[in-house]
N, C-alpha and C positions, 0 to 999 in steps of 0.2 A: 504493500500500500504506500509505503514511504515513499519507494522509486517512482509510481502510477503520479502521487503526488507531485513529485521534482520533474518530471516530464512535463507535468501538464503547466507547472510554475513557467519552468524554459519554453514551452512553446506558447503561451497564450496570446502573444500579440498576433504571431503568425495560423495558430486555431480561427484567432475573431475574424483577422482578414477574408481566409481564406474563405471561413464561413458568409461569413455576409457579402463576397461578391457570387457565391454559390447561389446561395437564395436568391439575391435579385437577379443572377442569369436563370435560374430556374422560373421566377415568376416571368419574366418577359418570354421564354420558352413556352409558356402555359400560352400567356397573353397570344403569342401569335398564332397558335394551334387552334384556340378559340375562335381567333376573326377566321383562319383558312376551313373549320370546320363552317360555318356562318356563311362566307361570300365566295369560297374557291368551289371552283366546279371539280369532280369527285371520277377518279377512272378506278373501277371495280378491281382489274384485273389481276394485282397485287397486294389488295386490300387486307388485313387480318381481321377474320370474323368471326362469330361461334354461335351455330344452330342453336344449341343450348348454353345461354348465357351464365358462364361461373363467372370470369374475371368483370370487373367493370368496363362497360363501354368506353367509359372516356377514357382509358387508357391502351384501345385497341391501335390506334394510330400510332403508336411506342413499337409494334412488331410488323407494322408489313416488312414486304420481301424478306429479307433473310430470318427475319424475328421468326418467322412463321415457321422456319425448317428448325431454330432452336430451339422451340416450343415443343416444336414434333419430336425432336429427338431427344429432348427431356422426360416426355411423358410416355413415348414407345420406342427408344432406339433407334437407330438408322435404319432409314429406307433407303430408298431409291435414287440413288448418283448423291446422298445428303452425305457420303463418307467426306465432300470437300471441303466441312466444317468440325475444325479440330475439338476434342472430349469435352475439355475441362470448364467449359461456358455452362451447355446442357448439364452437364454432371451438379456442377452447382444452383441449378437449377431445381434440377431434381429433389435434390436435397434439402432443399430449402424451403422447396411447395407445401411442406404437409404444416411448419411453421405458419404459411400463410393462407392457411385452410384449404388445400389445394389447390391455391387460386396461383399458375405456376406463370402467368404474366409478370402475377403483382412481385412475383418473388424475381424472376427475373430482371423488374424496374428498377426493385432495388439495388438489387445486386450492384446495375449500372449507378446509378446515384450514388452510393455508396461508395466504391469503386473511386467514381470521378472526383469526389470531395478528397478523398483520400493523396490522387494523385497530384492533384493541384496543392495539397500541405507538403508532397515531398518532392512536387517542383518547383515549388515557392524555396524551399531548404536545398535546395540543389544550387538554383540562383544564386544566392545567399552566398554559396563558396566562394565564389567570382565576382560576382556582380556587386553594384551598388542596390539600396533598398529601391531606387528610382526606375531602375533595369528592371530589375526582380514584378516590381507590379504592373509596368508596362508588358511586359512580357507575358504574362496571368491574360492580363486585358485584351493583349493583341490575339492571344490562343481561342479565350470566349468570342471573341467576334467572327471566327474565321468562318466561309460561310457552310463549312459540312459539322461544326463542332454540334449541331444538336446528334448528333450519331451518340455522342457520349451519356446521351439520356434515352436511348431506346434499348429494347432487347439486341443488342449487337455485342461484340465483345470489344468493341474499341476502351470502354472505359477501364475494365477489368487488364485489358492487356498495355493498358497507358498506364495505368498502377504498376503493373507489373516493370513495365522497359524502365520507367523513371525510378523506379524504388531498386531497380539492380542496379542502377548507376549511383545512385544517391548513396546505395550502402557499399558499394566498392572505392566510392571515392571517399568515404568514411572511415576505409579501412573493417569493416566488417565483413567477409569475405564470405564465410557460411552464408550468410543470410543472401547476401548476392548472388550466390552458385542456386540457393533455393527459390528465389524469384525469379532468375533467369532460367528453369529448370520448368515452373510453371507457365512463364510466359509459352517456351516452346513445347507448351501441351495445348494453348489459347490458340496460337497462331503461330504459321512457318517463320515467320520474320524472327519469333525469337530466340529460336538458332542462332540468329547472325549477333548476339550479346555473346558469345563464345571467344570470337577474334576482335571484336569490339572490348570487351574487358581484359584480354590478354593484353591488348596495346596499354591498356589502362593500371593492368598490373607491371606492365616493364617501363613506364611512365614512373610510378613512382617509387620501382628501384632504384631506378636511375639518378633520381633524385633526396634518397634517402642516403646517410652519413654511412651506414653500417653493411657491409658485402657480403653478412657472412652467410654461410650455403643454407642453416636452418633460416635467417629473415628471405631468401630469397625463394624458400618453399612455401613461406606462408604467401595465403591466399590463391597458391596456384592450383590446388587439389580441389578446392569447392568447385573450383572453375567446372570441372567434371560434369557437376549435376546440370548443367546447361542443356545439355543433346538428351538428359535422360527421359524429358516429355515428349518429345521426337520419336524418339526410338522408340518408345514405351506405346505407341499411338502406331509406329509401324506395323510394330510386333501385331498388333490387334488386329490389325487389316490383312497383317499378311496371313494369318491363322485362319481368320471368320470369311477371306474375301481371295484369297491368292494373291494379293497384291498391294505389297508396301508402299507404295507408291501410290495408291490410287487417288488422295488424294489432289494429284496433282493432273491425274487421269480423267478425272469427271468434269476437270472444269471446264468442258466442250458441251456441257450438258446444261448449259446453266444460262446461254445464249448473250454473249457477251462477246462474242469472237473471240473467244481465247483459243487458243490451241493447245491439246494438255499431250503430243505425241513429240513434238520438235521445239528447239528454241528458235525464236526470232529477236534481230538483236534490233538495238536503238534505234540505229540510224533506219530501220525496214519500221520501224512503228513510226519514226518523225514524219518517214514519207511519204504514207497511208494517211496520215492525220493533214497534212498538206492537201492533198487529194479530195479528202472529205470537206475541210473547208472551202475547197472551191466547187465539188460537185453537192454537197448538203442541201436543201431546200433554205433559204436565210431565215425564213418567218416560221422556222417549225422548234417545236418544245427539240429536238435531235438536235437542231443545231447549236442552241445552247447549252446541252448536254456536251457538244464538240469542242464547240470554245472553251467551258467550265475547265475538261479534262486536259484540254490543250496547253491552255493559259495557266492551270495548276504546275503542269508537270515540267512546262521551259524553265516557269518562278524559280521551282525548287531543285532543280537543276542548275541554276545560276547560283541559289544559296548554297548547294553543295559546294561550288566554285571555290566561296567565300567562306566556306567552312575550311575548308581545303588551306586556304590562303591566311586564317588565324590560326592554323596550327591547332585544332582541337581535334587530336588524329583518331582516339580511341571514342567520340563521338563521331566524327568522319568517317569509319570503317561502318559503323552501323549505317548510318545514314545512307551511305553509296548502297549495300547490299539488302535495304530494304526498301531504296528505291527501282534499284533495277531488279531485282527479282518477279514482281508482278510483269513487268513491260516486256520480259521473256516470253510471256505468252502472246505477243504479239499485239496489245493494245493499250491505251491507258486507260482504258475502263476501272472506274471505281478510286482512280487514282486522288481525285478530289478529297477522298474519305482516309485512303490508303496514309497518305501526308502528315496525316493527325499524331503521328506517332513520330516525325521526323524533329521533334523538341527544340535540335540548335537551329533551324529557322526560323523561327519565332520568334528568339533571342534576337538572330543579325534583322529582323525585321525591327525588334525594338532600338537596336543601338543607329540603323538608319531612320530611323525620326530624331533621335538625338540630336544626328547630322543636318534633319533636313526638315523644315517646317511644313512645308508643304505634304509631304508621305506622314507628317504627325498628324495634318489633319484630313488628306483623303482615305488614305489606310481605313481608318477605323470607317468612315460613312459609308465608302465603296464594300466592304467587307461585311458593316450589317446588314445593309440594303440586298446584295445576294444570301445572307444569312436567312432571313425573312423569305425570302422567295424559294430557295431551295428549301427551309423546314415546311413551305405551305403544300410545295410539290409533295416532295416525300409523303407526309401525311395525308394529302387527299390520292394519293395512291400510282404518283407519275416516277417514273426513275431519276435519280439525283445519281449518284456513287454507290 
């Protein structure tokens, strides 16, 4: 109790902050789902619904598209091409429905909410290492605005695996290293990307050998063994598929199945996805909801491409190995689909986006209005049931 006490003493400026920019991005999240249930017009097609109503209505608009295969495979296991949604979302789901009367939405809302408050306290404390307090809450700020962050409050696993990526760097660069090998361990049970916190915290642990006074062979072992449990929710999720399905791989198999143009048999590299996407803004229809989907994914994926550049160029190399490999990973499959949402997870851009408004008053003040403004329009799509990311 003493400790639970002294924790909560040292953290409580950064608890209140982080809390009450939570809550008011959660109330304007409500606020706008309400005018788009109200005036936006409604496409069935990906909608989350239930014949027989357990979970609350208003919180159906929280699972379309993928919520819906989470839900599913919470409550019966995997189906049908659903293996390209890694365990540990649904599992916790599962586990948590009978708490919420079986109501396994409400349990997976939370989860995310939960989740995302958490992750913004240990990216708020991440910041913190580096950064000035000015950085640190521009940076909070600039992340709530971006315009797919409402992901972070629906059944998706973005919130749960942005806890995860940010709280294994936070505790490696803490020096707490178990706990890192165990976040990163979970992360890549949520999602393939968190694999790539394996050679992303390696760089992170020979960073600050390098930097430490003492060579000797037992300080140079520490921290390199947790590293381990990294690949073990990976593998552990293989093993599963490859026993129940013949094929370890498959999640990477099915994603031809999910109508996104992906290709889940070959790689295709950058420069073949730049050139496609080149193509499509000049043959796309201009006035059609597609071709803002084109641009969204277009205009996401050069940005954070360039912030790679510049990631690259301050030397934050054990953030830069992640960054690179869980940007190009998805764009293998040959598109940037979903890339808008995918980004959420890329943390040091957000930073170089707060330190360029330091720079420059202008990006101080369109940044944020450009970025809520499609903020709004994309949470209205999503919810009234159109493809966003």
């Amino acid at each position: 109790m003493k400790f639970i006490k002294k924790w909560f003493k040292q953290n409580k400026k950064v608890l209140k902050f982080t809390l009450l920019v939570f809550v008011v991005w959660q109330i304007l999240i409500a606020v706008v789902i309400a005018l788009g249930v109200k005036y936006f017009p409604t496409s069935n097609q990906y909608l989350y619904t239930e014949k027989q109503i357990v979970n609350p209505s208003w919180l159906w608009s929280r699972a379309n598209f993928d919520g819906i295969h989470y839900l599913d495979i919470a409550r019966r296991g995997y189906g049908v091409y659903q293996q390209a949604f890694f365990p540990l979302y649904p599992k916790l789901i599962a586990f948590l429905t009978p708490v919420f009367g079986g109501q396994a939405l409400v349990a997976g809302w939370v989860i995310s909410l939960v989740c995302f408050y958490f992750s913004l306290f240990f990216f708020y404390k991440l910041l913190a290492l580096d950064f000035s307090e000015r950085i640190t809450k521009r940076t909070l700020f600039y992340l709530l605005v971006f315009p797919t962050t409402f992901f972070f409050t629906t059944v998706y696993t973005e919130a749960l695996f942005f806890l995860l990526i940010i709280g294994s760097f936070y505790l490696a660069r803490t020096k707490h290293w178990f706990w890192a090998g165990v976040f990163g361990g979970l992360a890549s049970a949520t999602r393939l990307p968190g694999i790539f916190l394996l050679p992303a915290l390696l760089f992170e642990w020979w960073r600050q050998k390098q930097t430490e006074k003492t060579k000797k062979a037992k300080s140079w072992a520490v921290g390199l063994w947790p590293l381990l449990l990294i690949p073990l929710g990976l593998l552990f999720y293989m093993r599963f598929l490859a026993i129940n399905y013949q094929d370890p791989l498959m999640f990477a198999h099915v994603q031809t199945f999910f109508g996104a143009g992906r290709t889940g048999d070959r790689i295709i590299l950058l420069y073949q996805v730049l050139w496609r996407y080149f193509k499509m803004l000049v043959l796309v229809e201009k006035h059609s909801l597609t071709y803002f989907v084109v641009v969204l994914e277009f205009v996401t994926s050069i940005s954070f491409l360039i912030l790679i550049i510049f990631t690259f160029l301050r030397r934050w190399y054990s953030w830069l190995v992640f960054m690179v490999l869980a940007f190009i990973a998805p764009t293998l499959t040959g598109t940037f689909s979903s890339m808008p949402r995918y980004v959420l997870i890329l943390f040091p851009g957000f930073i170089l986006l707060s330190l360029l408004a330091e720079k420059s008053w202008w990006f101080r003040i369109f940044y944020p209005l450009i970025a809520t403004g499609l903020l709004i329009i994309c949470l209205m799509l999503f919810t009234r049931g159109y493809w966003v990311a």
